[in-house]
C-alpha positions in Angstrom: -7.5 91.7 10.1 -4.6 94.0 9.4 -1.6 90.9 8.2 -3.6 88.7 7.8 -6.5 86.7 5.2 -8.6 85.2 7.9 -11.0 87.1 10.3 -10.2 87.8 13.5 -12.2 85.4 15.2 -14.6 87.4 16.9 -17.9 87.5 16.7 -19.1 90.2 13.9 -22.0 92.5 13.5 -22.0 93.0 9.5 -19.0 93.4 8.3 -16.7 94.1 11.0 -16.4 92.9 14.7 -18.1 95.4 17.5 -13.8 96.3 18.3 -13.4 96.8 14.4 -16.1 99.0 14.0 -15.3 101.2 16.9 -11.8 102.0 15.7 -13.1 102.8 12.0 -16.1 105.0 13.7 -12.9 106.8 15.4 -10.8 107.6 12.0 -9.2 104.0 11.4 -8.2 103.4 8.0 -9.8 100.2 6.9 -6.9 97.5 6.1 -6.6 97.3 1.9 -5.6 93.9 0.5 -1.9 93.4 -0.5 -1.5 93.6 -4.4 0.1 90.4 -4.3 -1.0 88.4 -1.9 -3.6 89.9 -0.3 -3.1 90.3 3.1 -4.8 93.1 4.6 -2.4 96.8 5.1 -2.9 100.0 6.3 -0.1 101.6 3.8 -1.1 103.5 1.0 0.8 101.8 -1.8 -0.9 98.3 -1.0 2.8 96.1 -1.1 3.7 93.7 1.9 6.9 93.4 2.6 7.7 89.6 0.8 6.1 91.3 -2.4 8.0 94.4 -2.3 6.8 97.1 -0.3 9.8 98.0 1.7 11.8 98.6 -2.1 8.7 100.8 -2.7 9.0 102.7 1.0 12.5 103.1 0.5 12.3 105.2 -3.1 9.4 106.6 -2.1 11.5 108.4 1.0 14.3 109.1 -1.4 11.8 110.7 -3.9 10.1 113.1 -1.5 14.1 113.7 0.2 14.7 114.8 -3.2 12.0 117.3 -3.9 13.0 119.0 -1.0 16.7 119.3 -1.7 15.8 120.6 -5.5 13.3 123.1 -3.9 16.3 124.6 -1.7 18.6 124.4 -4.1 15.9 126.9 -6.6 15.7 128.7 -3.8 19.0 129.7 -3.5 19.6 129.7 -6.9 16.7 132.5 -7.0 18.6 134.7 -4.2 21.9 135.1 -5.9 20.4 135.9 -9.3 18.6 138.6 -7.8 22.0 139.7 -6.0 23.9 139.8 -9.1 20.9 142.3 -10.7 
């Protein structure tokens, strides 16, 4: 289960419980094991919060904030070169 290392204490058919299996069948990601400590996420870069993963979040956002802000900046950059032609 999602933030956790045990099961969820259901009763399971294969791998997953009959709840589990529904909600995966309907587009749920399945929960990846932490890189450190393996407790099961649904993030993409795979870090808990004790082992890091809000540090990660946090330059991720100002990464992406970034891009955006040097794409306008080209942008404009662009438009009064061409105004001084």
């Amino acid at each position: 289960m999602r933030g956790q290392k045990e099961s969820c204490g259901k009763r399971c058919y294969g791998v997953y419980c009959r709840q589990h299996n529904y909600q995966l069948k309907k587009g749920m990601k399945k929960p990846e094991p932490c890189r450190g400590c393996g407790v099961g996420l649904l993030c993409d870069y795979r870090l808990c919060k004790p082992c890091g993963g809000n540090a990660l979040k946090r330059l991720i956002r100002k990464r992406e904030k970034a891009k955006k802000f040097f794409e306008h900046v080209r942008l404009e950059l662009k438009e009064t070169h061409q105004l001084k032609k």
